[in-house]
N, CA, C and O atoms as a Tinker XYZ file with bonds, in Angstrom:
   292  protein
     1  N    -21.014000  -37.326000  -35.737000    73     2
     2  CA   -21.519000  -37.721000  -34.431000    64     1     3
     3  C    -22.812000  -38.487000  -34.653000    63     2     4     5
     4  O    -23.824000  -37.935000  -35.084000    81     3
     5  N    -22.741000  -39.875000  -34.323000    73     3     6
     6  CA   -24.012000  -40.452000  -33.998000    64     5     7
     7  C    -25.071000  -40.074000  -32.803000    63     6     8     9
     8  O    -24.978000  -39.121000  -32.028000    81     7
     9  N    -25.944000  -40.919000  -32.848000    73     7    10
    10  CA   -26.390000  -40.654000  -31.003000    64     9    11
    11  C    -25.973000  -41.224000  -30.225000    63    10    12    13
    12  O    -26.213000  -40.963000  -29.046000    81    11
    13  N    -25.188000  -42.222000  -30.606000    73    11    14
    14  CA   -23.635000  -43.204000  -29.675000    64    13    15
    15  C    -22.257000  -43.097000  -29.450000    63    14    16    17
    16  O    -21.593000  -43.528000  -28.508000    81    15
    17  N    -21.862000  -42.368000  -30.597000    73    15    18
    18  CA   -20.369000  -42.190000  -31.115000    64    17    19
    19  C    -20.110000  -41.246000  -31.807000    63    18    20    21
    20  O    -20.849000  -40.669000  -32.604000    81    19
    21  N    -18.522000  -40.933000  -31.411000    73    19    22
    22  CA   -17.898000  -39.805000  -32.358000    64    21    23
    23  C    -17.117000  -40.559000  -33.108000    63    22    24    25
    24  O    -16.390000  -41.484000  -32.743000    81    23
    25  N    -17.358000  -39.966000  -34.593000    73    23    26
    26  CA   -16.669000  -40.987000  -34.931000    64    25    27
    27  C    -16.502000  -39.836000  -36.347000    63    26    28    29
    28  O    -17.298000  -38.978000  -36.729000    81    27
    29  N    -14.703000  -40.351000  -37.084000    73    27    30
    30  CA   -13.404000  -39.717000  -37.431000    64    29    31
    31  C    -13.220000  -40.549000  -38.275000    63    30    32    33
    32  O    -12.916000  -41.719000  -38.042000    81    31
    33  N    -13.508000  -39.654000  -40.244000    73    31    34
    34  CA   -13.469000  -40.570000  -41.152000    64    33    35
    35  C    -13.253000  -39.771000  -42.034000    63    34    36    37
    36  O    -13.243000  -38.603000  -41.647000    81    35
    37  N    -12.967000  -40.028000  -43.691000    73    35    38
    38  CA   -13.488000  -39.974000  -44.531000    64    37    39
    39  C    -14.914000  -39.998000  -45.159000    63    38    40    41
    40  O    -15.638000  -40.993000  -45.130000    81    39
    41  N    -15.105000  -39.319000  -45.484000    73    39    42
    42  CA   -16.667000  -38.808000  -46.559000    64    41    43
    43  C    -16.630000  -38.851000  -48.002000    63    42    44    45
    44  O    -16.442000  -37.746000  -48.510000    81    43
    45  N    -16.749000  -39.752000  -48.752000    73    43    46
    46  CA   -16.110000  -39.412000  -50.034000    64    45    47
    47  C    -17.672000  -38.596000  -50.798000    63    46    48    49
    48  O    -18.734000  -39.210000  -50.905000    81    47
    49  N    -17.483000  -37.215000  -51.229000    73    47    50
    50  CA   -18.415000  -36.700000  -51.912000    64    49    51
    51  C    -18.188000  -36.631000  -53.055000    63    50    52    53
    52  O    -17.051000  -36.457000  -53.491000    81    51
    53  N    -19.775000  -36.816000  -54.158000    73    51    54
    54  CA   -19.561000  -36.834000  -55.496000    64    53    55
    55  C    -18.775000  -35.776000  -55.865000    63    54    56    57
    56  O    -18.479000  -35.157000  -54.843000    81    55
    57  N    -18.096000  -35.064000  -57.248000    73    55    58
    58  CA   -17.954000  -33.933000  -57.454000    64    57    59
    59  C    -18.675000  -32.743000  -57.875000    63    58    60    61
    60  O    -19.474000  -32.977000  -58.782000    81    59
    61  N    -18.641000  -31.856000  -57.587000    73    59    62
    62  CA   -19.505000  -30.844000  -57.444000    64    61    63
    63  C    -20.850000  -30.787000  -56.761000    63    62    64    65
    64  O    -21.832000  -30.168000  -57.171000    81    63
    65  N    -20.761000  -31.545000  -55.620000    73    63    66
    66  CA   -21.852000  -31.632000  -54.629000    64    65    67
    67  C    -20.889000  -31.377000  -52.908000    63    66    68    69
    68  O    -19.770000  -31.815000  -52.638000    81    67
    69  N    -21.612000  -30.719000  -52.202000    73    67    70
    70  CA   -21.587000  -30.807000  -50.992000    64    69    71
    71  C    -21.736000  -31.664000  -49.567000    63    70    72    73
    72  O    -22.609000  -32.516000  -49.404000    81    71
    73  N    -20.898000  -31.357000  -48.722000    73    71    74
    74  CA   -21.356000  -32.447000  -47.409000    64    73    75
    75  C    -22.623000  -32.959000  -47.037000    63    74    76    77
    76  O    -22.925000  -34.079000  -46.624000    81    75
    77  N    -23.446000  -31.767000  -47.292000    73    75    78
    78  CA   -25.312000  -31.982000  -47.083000    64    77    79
    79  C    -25.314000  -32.553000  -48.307000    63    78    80    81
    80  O    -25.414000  -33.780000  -48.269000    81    79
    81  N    -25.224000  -31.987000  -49.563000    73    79    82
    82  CA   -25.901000  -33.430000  -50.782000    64    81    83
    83  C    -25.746000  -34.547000  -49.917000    63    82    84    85
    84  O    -26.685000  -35.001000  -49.262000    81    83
    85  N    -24.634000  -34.987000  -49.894000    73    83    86
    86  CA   -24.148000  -36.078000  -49.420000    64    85    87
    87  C    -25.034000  -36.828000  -48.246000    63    86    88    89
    88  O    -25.477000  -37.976000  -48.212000    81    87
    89  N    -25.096000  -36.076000  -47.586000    73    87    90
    90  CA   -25.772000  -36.252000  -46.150000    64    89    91
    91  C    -27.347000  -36.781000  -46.367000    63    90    92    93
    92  O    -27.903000  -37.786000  -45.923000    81    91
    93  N    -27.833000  -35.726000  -47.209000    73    91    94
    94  CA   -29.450000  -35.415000  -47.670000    64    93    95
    95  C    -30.074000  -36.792000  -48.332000    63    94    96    97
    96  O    -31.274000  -37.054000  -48.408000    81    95
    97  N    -28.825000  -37.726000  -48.857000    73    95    98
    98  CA   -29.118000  -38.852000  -49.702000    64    97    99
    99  C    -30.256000  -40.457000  -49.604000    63    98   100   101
   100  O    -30.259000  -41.510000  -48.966000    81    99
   101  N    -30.974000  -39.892000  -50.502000    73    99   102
   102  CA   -32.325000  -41.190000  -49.696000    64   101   103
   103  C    -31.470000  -42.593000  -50.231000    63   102   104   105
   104  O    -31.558000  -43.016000  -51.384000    81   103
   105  N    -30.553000  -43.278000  -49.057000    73   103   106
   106  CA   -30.034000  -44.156000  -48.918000    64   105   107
   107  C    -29.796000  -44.430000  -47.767000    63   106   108   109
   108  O    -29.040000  -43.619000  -47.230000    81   107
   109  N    -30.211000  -45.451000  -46.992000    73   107   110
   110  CA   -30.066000  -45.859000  -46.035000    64   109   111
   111  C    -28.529000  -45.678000  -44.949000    63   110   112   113
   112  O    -28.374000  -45.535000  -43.736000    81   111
   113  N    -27.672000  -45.768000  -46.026000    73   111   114
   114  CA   -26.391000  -45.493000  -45.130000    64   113   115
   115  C    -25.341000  -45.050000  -45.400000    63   114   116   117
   116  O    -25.058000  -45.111000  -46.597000    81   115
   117  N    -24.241000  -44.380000  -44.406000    73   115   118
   118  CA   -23.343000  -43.468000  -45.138000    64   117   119
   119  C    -21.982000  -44.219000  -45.245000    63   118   120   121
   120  O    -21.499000  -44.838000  -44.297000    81   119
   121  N    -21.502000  -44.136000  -46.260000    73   119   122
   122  CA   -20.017000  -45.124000  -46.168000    64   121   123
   123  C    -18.889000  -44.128000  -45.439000    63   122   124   125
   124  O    -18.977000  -42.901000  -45.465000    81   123
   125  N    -18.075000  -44.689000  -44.943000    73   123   126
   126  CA   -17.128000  -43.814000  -44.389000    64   125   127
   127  C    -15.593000  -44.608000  -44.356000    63   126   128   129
   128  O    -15.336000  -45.754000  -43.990000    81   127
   129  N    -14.991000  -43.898000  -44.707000    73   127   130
   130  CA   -13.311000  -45.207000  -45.089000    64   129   131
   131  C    -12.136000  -44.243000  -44.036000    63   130   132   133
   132  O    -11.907000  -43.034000  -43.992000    81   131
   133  N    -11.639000  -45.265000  -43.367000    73   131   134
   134  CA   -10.505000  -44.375000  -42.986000    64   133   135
   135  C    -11.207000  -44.095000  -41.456000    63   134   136   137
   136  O    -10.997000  -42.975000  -40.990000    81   135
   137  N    -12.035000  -45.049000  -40.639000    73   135   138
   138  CA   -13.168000  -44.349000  -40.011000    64   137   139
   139  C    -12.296000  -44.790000  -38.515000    63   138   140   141
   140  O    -11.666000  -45.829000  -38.319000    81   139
   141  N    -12.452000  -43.903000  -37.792000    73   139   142
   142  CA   -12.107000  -44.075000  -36.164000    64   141   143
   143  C    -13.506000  -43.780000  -35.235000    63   142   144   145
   144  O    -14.299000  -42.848000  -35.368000    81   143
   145  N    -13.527000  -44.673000  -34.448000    73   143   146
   146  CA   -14.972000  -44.637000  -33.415000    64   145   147
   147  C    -14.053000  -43.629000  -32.112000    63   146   148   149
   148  O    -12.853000  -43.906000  -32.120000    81   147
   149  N    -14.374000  -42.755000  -31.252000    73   147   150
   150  CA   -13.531000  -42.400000  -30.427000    64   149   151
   151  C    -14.617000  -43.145000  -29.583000    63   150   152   153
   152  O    -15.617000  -43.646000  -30.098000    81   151
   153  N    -14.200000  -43.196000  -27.556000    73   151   154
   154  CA   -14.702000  -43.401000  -26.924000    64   153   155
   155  C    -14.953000  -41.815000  -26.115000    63   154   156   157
   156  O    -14.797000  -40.793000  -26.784000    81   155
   157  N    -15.358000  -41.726000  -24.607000    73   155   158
   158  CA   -16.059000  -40.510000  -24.152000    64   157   159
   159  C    -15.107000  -39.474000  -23.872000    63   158   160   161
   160  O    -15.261000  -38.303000  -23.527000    81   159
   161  N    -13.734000  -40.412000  -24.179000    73   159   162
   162  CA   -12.625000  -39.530000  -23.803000    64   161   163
   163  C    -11.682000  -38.819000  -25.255000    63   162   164   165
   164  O    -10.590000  -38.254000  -25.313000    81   163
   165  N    -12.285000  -39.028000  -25.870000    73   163   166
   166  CA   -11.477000  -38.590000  -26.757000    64   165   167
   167  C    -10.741000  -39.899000  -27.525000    63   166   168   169
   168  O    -10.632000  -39.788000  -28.746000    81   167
   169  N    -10.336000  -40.871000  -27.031000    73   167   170
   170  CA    -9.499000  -41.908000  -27.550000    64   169   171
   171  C    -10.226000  -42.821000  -28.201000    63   170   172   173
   172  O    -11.386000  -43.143000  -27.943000    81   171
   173  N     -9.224000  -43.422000  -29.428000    73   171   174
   174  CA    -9.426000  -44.484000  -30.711000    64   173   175
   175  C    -10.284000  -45.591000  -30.000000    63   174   176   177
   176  O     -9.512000  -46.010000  -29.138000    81   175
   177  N    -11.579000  -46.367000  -29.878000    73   175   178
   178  CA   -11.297000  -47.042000  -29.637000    64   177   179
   179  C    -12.164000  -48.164000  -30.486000    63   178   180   181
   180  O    -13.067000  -48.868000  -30.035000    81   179
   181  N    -11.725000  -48.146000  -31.635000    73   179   182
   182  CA   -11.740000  -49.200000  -32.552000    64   181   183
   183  C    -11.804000  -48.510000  -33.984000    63   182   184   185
   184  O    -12.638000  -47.660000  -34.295000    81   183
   185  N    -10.752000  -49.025000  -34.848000    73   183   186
   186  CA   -10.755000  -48.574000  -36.382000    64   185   187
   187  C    -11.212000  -49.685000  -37.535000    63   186   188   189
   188  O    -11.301000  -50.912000  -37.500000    81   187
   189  N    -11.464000  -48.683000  -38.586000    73   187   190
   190  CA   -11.897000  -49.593000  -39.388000    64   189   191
   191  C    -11.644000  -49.066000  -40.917000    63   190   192   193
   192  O    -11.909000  -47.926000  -41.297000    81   191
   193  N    -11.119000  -50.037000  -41.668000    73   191   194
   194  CA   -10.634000  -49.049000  -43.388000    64   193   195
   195  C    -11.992000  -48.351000  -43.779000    63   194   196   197
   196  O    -12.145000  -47.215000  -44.229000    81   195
   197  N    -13.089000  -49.460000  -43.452000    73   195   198
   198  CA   -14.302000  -48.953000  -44.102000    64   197   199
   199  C    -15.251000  -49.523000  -42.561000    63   198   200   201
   200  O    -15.112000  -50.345000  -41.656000    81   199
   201  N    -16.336000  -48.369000  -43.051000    73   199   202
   202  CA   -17.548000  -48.018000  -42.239000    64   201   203
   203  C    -18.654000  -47.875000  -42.436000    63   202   204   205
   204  O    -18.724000  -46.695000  -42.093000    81   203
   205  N    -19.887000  -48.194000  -42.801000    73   203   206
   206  CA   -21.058000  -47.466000  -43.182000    64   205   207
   207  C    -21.682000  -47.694000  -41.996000    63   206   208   209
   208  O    -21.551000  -48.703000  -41.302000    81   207
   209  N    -22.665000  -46.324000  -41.671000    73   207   210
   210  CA   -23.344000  -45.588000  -40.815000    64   209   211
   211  C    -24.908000  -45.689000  -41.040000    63   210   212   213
   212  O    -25.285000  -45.981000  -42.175000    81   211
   213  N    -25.639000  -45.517000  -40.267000    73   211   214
   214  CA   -27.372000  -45.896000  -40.493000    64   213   215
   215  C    -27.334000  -43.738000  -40.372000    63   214   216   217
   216  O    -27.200000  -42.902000  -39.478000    81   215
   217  N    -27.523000  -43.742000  -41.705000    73   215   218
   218  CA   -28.115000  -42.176000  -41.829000    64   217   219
   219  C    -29.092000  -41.658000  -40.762000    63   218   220   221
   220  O    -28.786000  -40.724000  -40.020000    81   219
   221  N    -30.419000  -42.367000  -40.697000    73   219   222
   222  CA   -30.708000  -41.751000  -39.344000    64   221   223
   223  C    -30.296000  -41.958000  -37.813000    63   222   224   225
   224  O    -31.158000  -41.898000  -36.937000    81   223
   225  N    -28.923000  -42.209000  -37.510000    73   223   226
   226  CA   -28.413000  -42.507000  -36.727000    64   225   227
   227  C    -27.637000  -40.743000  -36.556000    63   226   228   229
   228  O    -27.544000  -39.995000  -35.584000    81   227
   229  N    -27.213000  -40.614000  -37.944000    73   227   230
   230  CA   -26.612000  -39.191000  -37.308000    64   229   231
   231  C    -26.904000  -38.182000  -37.103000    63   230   232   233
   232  O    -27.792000  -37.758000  -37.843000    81   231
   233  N    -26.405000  -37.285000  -36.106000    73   231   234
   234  CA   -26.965000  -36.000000  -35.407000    64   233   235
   235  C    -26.493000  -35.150000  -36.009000    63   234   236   237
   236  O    -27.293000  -34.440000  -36.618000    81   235
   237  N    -24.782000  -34.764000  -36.148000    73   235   238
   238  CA   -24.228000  -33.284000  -36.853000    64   237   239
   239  C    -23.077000  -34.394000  -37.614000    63   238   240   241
   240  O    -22.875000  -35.608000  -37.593000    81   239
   241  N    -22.613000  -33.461000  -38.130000    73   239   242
   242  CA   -21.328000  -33.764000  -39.234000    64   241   243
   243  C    -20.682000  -32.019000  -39.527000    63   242   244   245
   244  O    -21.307000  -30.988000  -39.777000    81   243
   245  N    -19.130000  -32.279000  -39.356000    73   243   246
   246  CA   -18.437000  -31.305000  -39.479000    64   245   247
   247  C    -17.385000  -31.389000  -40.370000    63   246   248   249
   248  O    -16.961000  -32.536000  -40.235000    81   247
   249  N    -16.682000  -30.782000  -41.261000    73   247   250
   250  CA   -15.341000  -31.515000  -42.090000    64   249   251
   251  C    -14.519000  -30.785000  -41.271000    63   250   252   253
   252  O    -15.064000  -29.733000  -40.938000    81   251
   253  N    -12.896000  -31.001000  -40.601000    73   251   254
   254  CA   -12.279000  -31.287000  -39.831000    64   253   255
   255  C    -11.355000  -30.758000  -40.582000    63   254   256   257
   256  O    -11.010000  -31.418000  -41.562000    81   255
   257  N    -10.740000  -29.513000  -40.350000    73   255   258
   258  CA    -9.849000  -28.395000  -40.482000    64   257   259
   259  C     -7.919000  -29.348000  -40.798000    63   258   260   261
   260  O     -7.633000  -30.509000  -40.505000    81   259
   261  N     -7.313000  -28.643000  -41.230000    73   259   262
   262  CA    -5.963000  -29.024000  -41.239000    64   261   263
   263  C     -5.321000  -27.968000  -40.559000    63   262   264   265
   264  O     -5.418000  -26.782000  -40.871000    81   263
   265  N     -4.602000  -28.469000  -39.535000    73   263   266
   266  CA    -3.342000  -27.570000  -38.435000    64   265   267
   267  C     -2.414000  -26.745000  -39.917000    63   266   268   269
   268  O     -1.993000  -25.595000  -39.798000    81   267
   269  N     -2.265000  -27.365000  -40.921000    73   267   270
   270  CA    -1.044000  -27.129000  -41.682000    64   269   271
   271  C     -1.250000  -26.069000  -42.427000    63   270   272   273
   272  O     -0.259000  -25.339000  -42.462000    81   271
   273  N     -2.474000  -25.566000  -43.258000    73   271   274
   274  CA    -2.826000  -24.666000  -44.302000    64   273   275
   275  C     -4.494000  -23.957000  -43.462000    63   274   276   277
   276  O     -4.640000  -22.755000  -43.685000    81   275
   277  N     -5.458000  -24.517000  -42.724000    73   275   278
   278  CA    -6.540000  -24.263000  -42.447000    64   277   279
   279  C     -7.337000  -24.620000  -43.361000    63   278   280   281
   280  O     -8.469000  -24.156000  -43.230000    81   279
   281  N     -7.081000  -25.621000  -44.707000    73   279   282
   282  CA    -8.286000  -26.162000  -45.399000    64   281   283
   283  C     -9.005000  -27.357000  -44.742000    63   282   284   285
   284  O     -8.513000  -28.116000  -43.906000    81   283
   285  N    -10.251000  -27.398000  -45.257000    73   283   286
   286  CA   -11.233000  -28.302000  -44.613000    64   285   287
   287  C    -10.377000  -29.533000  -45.499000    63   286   288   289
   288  O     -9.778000  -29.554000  -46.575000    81   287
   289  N    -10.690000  -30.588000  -44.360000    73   287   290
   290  CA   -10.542000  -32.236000  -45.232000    64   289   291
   291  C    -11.676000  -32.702000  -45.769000    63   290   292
   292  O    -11.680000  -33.779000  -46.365000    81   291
């Protein structure tokens, strides 16, 4: 979640580091692949293969459960 948008992606994290490493990173911005912007309703409304994000733009970040097994994506 930005302070504009919800927005539905990929995170690619190093290995053996976490969503916050990731997050925590003094780099200006977060790449995101696979990325969907929703609008206020819930719906797509614009995709993109790739995305990068202005880090202080975002508010929370959650990794997004699977219906199929309950592992995080």
């Amino acid at each position: 979640q930005t302070t504009a948008h919800l927005i539905r992606g990929h995170v690619h994290i190093r290995p053996d580091e976490r969503l916050k490493d990731e997050l925590d990173r003094d780099e200006p911005f977060l790449a995101i692949t696979n990325a969907s912007i929703l609008n206020a309703d819930g719906q797509e409304a614009y995709h993109a293969n790739f995305l990068a994000v202005r880090r202080n733009q975002i508010v929370w970040a959650m990794p997004e459960e699977t219906e199929k097994d309950g592992e995080s994506k």
